[in-house]
Each structure stands twice: as structure tokens, then as C-alpha cells.
N, C-alpha and C positions, 0 to 999 in steps of 0.2 A: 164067398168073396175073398179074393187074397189079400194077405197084410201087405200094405205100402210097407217101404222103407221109410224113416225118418227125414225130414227136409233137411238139407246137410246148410249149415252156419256157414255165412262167407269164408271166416278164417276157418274153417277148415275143406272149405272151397279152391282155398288158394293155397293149403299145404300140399294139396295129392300132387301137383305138376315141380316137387322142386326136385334142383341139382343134387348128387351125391354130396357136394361142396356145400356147408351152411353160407362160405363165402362167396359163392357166388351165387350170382341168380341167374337161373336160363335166357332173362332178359336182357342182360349183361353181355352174355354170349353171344345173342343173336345181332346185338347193336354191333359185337366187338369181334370177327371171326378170330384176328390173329389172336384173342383173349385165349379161347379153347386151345390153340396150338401152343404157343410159346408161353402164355400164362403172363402176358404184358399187354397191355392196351398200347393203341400204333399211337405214335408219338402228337404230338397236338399240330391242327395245320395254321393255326395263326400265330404269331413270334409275342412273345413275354412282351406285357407292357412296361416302360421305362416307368419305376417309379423313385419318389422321390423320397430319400432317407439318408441320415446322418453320415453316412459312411460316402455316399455319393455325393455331397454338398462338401464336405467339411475333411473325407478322408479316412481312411481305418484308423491310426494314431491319434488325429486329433479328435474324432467318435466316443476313442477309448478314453483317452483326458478327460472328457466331459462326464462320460458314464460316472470313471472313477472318481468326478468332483463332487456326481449329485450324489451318489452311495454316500458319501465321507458327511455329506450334508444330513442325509437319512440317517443314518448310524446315529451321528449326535443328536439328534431329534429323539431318537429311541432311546438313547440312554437314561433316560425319566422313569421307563416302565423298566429298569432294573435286569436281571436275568431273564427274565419273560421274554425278553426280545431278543434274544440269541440266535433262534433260530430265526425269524425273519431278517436281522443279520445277515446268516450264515450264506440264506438262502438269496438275497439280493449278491454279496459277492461272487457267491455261485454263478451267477447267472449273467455277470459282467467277464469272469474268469476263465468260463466253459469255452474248451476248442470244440468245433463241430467235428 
């Protein structure tokens, strides 16, 4: 009687069909052809929803006054827990500060 092979595990069912790419998956590929050629997916067919945020209400400058008022609010809040709080600090100006 010949030896079976082993019943092969899903996941290693679904490792034998993949891409050279970890990044990509062949599924990927097949939904997206331009994906395989140029390495982009084709640009989306419905337009950005208008959403609603600070900057479009209020403006980039007056956004930025407000951001800079809560920080200034937070900061002295934290000044209780002493040096401890430096870096979340550091890291909320950061984040008010940061160009894209």
C-alpha cells in the first residue's frame, strides 16, 4: 500500500500560491492590473467626502490659536507630575508644530 502524503494545514494551503512580494498578494494584483505594471493602484472613482474640521470651520490660523491655547492648557495641567511629563509635553507641541 503506498504512503499518503500528510493532509497539508490551511495556512500552509494558502502559503504555496504567494507573490515574490510579501507586499503584495496575487489577490491584489488580479483586483488591480495597473497594480502589477506601475506599482499604484488606479486612482479612486468616487471624489473625497467634504468633511468637517477645524481648519475648514474656523481656518488654518485661527485652528492653530486654538490648538496652541489647549496645549498651553495641557502643559500647566501636567505640571504637577514634575519632569515625568516632559515628554508628553514635548510630544503634544510636536504634534501642534509638525509641517507635513
Amino acid at each position: 500500500m503506498p504512503a499518503q502524503a500528510p493532509p497539508r494545514s490551511p495556512a500552509s494551503a494558502s502559503m504555496v500560491n504567494r507573490s515574490a512580494s510579501p507586499f503584495r498578494s496575487s489577490m491584489t494584483c488580479r483586483r488591480h492590473p495597473d497594480l502589477r505594471a506601475t506599482g499604484k493602484k488606479p486612482p479612486a472613482k468616487t471624489p473625497p467626502q467634504k468633511k468637517t474640521t477645524y481648519p475648514s470651520l474656523f481656518g488654518i490660523d485661527e485652528s492653530l490659536r486654538q490648538a496652541d491655547a489647549l496645549i498651553d492648557t495641557a502643559c500647566n495641567e501636567l505640571n504637577e507630575f514634575g519632569p515625568r511629563a516632559s515628554t508628553l509635553k514635548e510630544l503634544a507641541r510636536f504634534l501642534v508644530e509638525r509641517k507635513k
